[in-house]
C-alpha positions in Angstrom: 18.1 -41.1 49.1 14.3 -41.4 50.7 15.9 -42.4 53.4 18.3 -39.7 53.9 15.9 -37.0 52.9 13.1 -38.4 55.6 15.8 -37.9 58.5 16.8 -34.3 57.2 13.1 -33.1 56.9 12.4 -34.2 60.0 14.8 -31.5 61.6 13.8 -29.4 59.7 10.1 -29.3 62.1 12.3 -26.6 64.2 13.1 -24.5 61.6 9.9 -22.6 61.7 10.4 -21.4 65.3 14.0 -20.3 64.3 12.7 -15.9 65.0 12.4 -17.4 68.9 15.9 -19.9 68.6 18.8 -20.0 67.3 19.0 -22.0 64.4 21.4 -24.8 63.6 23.3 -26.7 60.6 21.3 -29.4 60.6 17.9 -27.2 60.7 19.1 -25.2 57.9 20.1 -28.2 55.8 17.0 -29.9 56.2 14.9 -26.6 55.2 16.8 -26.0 52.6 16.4 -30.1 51.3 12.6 -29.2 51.9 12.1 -26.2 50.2 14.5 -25.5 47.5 13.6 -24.7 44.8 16.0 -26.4 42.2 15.6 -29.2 44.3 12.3 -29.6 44.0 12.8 -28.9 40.0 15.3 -31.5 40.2 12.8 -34.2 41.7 9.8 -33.3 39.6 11.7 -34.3 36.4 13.2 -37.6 38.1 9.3 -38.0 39.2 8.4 -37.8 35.3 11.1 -40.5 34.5 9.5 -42.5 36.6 6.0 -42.2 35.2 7.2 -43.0 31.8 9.3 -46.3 33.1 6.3 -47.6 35.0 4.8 -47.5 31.7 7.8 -49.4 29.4 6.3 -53.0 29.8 3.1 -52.2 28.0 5.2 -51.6 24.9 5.2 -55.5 24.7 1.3 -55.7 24.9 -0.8 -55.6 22.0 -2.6 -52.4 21.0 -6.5 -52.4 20.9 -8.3 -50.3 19.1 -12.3 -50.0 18.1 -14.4 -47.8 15.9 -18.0 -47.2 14.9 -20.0 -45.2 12.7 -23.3 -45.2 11.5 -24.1 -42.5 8.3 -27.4 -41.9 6.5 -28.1 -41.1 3.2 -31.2 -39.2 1.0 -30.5 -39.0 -2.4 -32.5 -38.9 -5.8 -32.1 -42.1 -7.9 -32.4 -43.1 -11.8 -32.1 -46.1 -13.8 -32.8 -47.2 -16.9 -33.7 -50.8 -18.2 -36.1 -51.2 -20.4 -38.4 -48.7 -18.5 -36.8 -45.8 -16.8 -37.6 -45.6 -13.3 -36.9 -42.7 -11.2 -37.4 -42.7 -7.3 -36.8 -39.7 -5.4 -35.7 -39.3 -1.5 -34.2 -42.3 -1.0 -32.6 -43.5 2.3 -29.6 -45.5 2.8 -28.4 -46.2 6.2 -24.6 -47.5 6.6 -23.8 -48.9 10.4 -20.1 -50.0 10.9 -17.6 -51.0 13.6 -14.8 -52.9 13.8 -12.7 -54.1 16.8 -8.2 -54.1 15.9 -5.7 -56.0 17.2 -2.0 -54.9 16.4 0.5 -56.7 18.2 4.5 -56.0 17.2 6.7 -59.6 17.6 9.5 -58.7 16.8 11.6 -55.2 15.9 15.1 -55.7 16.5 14.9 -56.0 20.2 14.3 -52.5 20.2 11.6 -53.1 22.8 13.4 -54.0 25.3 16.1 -51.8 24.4 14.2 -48.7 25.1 12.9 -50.0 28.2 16.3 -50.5 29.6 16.8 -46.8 28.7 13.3 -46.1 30.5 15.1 -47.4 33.8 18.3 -45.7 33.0 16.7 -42.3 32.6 15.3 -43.1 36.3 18.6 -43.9 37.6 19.6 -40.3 35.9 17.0 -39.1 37.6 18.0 -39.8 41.0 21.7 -38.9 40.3 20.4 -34.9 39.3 18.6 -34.8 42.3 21.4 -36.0 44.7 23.8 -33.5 42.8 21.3 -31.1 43.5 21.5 -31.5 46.9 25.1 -31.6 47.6 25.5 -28.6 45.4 22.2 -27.0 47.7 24.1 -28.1 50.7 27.5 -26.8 50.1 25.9 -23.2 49.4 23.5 -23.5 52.9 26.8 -24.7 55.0 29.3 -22.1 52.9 26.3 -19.0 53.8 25.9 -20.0 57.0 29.5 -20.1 58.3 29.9 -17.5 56.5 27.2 -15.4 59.0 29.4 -17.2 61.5 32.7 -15.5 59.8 31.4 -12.2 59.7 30.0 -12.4 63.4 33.4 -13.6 64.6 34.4 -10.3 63.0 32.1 -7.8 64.6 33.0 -9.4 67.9 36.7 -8.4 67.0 36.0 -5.0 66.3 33.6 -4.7 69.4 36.7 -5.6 70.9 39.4 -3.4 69.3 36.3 -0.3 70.0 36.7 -1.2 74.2 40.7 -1.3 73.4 40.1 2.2 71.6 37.9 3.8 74.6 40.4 2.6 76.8 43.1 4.7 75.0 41.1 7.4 74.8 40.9 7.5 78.4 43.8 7.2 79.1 44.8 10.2 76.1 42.3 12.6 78.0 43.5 11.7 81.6 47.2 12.3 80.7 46.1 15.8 78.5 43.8 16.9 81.6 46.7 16.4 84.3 49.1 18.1 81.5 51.4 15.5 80.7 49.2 14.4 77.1 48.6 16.4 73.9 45.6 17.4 72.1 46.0 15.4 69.0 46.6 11.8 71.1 43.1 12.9 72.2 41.4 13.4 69.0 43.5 10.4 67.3 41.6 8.4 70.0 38.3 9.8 69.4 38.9 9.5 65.6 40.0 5.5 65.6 37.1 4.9 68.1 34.8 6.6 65.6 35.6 5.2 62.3 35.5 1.3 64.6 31.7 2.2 65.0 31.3 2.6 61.3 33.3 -0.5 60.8 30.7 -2.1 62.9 27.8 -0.7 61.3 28.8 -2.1 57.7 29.8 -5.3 59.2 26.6 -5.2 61.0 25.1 -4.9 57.5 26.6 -7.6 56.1 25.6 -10.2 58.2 22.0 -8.9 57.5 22.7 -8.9 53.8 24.1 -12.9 54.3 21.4 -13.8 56.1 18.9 -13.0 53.8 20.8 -14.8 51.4 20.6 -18.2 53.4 16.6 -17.4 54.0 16.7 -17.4 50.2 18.1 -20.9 50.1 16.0 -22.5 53.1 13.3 -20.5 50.7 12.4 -18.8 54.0 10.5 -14.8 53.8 13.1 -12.2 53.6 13.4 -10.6 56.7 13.1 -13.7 58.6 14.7 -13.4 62.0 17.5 -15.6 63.1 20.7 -16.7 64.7 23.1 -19.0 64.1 23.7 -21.5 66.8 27.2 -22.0 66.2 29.8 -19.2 67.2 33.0 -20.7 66.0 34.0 -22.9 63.1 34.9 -26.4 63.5 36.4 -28.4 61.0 38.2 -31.8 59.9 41.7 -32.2 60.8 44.1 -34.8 59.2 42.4 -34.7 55.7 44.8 -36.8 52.9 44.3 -35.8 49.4 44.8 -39.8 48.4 41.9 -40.5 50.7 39.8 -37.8 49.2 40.5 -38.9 46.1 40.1 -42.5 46.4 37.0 -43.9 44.4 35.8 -41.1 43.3 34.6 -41.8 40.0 32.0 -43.9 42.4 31.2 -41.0 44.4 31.3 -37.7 42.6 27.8 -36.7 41.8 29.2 -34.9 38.4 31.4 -38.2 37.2 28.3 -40.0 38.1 26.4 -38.2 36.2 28.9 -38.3 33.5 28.9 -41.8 33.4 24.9 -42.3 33.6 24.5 -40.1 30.1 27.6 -42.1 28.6 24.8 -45.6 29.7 22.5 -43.5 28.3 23.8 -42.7 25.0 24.7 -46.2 23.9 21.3 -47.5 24.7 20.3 -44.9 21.7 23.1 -46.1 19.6 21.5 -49.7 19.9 17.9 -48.2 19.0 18.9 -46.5 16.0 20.7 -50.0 15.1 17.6 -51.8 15.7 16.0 -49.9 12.8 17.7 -51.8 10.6 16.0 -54.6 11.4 12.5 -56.1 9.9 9.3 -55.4 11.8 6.6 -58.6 12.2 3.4 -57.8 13.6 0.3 -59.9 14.3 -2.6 -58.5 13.4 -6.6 -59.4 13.7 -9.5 -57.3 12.9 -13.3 -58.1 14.0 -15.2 -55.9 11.2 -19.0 -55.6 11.0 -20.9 -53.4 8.1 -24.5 -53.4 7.7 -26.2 -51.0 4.7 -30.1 -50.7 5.1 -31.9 -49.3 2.2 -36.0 -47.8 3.1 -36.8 -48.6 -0.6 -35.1 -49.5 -4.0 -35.3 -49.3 -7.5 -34.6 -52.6 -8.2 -35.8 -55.0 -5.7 -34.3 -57.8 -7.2 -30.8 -56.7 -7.8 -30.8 -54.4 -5.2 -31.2 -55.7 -1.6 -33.0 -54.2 0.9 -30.5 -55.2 3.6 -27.2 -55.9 3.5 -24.8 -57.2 6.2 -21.6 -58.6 6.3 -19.6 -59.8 9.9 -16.4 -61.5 10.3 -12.7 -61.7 12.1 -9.5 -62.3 9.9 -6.0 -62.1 11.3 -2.4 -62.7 10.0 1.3 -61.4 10.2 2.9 -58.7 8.2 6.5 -58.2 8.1 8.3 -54.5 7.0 11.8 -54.9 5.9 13.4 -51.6 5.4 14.9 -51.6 2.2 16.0 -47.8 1.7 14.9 -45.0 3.2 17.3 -42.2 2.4 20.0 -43.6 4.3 17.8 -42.4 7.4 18.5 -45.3 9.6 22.5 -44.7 8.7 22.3 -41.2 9.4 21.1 -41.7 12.7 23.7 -44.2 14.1 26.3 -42.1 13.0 24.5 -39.0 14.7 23.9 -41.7 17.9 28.0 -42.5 17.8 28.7 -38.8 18.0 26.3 -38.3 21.1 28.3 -41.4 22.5 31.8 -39.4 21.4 30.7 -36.4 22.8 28.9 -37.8 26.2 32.7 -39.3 26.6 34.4 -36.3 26.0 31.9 -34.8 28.7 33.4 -37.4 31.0 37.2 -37.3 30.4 36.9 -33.3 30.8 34.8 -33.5 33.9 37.4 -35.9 35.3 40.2 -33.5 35.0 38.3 -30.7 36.2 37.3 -32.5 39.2 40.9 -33.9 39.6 42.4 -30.4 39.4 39.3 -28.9 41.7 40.6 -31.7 44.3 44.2 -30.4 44.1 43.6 -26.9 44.4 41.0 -27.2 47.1 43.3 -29.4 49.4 46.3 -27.1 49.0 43.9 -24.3 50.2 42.7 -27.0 53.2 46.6 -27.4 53.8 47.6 -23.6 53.5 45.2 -22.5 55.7 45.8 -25.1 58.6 49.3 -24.4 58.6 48.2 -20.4 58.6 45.8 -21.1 61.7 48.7 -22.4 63.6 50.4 -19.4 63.0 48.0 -17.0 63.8 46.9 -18.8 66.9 50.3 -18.3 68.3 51.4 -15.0 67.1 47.2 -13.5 68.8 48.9 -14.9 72.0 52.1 -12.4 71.1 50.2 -9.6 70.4 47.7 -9.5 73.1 50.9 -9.9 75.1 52.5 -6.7 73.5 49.5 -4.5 74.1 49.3 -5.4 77.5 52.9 -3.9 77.7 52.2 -1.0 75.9 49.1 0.0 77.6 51.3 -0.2 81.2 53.6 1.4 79.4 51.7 4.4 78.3 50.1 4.4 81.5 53.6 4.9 82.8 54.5 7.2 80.5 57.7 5.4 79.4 56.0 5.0 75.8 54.4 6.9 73.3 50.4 6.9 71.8 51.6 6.0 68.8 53.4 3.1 70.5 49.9 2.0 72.1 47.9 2.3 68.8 50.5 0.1 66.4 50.2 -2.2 69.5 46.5 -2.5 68.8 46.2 -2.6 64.8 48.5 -4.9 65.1 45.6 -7.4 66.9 43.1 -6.1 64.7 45.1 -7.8 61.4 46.4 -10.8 63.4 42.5 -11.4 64.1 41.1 -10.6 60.7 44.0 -13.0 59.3 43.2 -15.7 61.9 39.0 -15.4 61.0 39.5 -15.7 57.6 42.3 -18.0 57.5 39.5 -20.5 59.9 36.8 -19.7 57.2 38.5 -20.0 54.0 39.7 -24.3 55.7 36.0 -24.8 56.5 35.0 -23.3 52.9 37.6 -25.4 51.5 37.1 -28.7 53.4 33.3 -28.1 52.2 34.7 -28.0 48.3 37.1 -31.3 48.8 33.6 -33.0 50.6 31.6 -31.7 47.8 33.7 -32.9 44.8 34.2 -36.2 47.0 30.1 -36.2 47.2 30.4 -36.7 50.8 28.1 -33.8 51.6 24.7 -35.8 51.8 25.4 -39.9 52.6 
């Protein structure tokens, strides 16, 4: 993943001249891999799992502790013996410290138990981050061919608005020399005009997209830009079998799915290890010293007094009964393992059925491509009759204008029938986690 990340980032050094260039894929990928936000999210938390596993091996070392206080005392005294003495402002002053060793032996194993779950919430980790990404990268590379989409479209209309003048030339030529009507004239003028509003809202759209993908590559709004590429590309010969192949290995989702499921039992196994006796070793170092200015009593009552020595030795807990606590939470950990399996089987099935649908939508549209491909060929064809036609007069302006609509729908169809492969080949690479290698 470093890797992978380094090379992306490294195209992304272009992306801030993109106002002055057009900007590619690959630029937009690697700004968007730079600067996302839930990216960046994502990693922080992976960056925290770390932290804590680079700190599971001191559960095994003993724990150290030390302490030290020192506390003086006035207070007014009496005694009585066979005299009664009384002494007044009296000070006592009490030093301590003491140095602990605690060190835990054995506790079920659970010890290295939770370190194995250290390492397999860094592992999880990494697997949120590269979902992250592929989902980041499906959304940059759906947006941006998307822009491409929509441009492909204002190109069209451009085109139908120079078919549109045409006609309307050739409307006011036939109804100046007398052989035209009025109405072919304004019919003309009307279709010409209602194309330039077509073009302003599609115009608008693109903006609208665009800032959309500066709010993935986390980019200012208003950035300027263009996109490089002017038609879409795509796989051809995709297999659903092939697609599908392995991908419990591959799918960042399953993956995921599978890491919790790891996860899970690791906890089961902790809560068993509760039911286990603790042993510790333990050693102490304890020093207490009481100084007294004066005394009552000098002979039963010592002046100072000071006592320094280590001791050590094992303790051992067995729990006995705690409430059924320990049971409680095995049975709660078994559930978690139920439920992170359920997770998976469900996910499976989604993705299965996502993989099915998206591939009959890859399939559909190819097929549809072919079609419209040829049948732009037939139309283009057909109005370059009808225009000579009209020009001849053998035809009607009605004739002309069907002629035209017609290429109008055959190229919408053919644009979006080239977008919605791409969108879905992006889908079957996404699901197949192919997005980000």
């Amino acid at each position: 993943m470093r890797r992978i990340l380094s090379i992306l980032i490294l195209l992304a050094a272009g992306v801030a001249n993109a106002q002055t260039r057009p900007l590619t894929l690959n630029e937009a990928i690697a700004a968007s891999l730079r600067n996302n936000y839930d990216i960046q999210l994502s990693r922080n938390d992976s960056l925290l799992a770390s932290l804590n596993n680079s700190y599971a091996n001191y559960a095994f070392y003993p724990r150290l502790s030390a302490s030290a206080g020192i506390v003086q005392n006035r207070t007014q005294q009496r005694q009585e013996f066979k005299d009664t003495v009384r002494r007044g402002n009296v000070r006592t002053t009490n030093t301590t410290a003491s140095l602990n060793l605690n060190w835990t032996l054995f506790d079920g194993f659970r010890m290295f138990i939770t370190r194995r779950r250290l390492n397999e919430l860094v592992q999880l980790g990494e697997l949120q981050i590269k979902a992250q990404v592929v989902t980041t990268v499906a959304s940059v590379m759906q947006t941006y061919y998307d822009i491409v989409r929509q441009e492909q479209q204002l190109r069209a209309i451009e085109e139908q608005m120079t078919l549109s003048a045409e006609r309307l030339k050739l409307a006011q030529y036939r109804f100046d020399i007398g052989v035209g009507v009025k109405p072919d004239v304004l019919q003309a003028q009307i279709d010409l005009n209602g194309q330039r509003s077509q073009a302003l809202t599609q115009q608008t759209a693109i903006d609208k997209l665009k800032d959309q993908l500066n709010n993935l590559l986390v980019l200012p709004q208003g950035t300027a830009f263009e996109v490089a590429d002017t038609s879409i590309t795509f796989q051809q010969g995709l297999v659903l079998d092939s697609v599908r192949a392995g991908i419990n290995g591959t799918n960042p989702e399953l993956l995921l799915a599978q890491q919790n499921l790891v996860i899970a039992d690791l906890g089961l196994q902790e809560r068993r290890a509760e039911r286990w006796p603790t042993v510790e070793f333990n050693s102490a170092y304890n020093f207490n010293q009481t100084k007294n200015q004066n005394v009552i009593n000098p002979i039963t009552q010592p002046l100072l007094n000071r006592n320094a020595g280590l001791n050590y030795g094992l303790t051992a807990t067995v729990p006995i009964f705690n409430g059924y606590a320990a049971r409680r939470n095995i049975q709660a950990a078994q559930l978690e393992i139920d439920y992170q399996r359920l997770q998976y089987e469900r996910s499976l099935a989604t993705i299965n059925t996502s993989l099915a649908t998206a591939y009959k939508d890859y399939d559909l549209y190819q097929r549809a491509i072919a079609l419209e491909e040829e049948n732009i060929k037939l139309v283009r064809e057909n109005i370059f009759i009808a225009r000579e036609r009209y020009r001849l007069g053998v035809s009607t302006f009605l004739e002309m204008r069907t002629a035209e609509q017609s290429l109008a729908e055959a190229q919408n169809r053919l644009i979006q029938a080239r977008y919605n492969t791409k969108v879905a080949e992006i889908e079957l690479m996404r699901l197949r986690g192919d997005l980000v290698h």
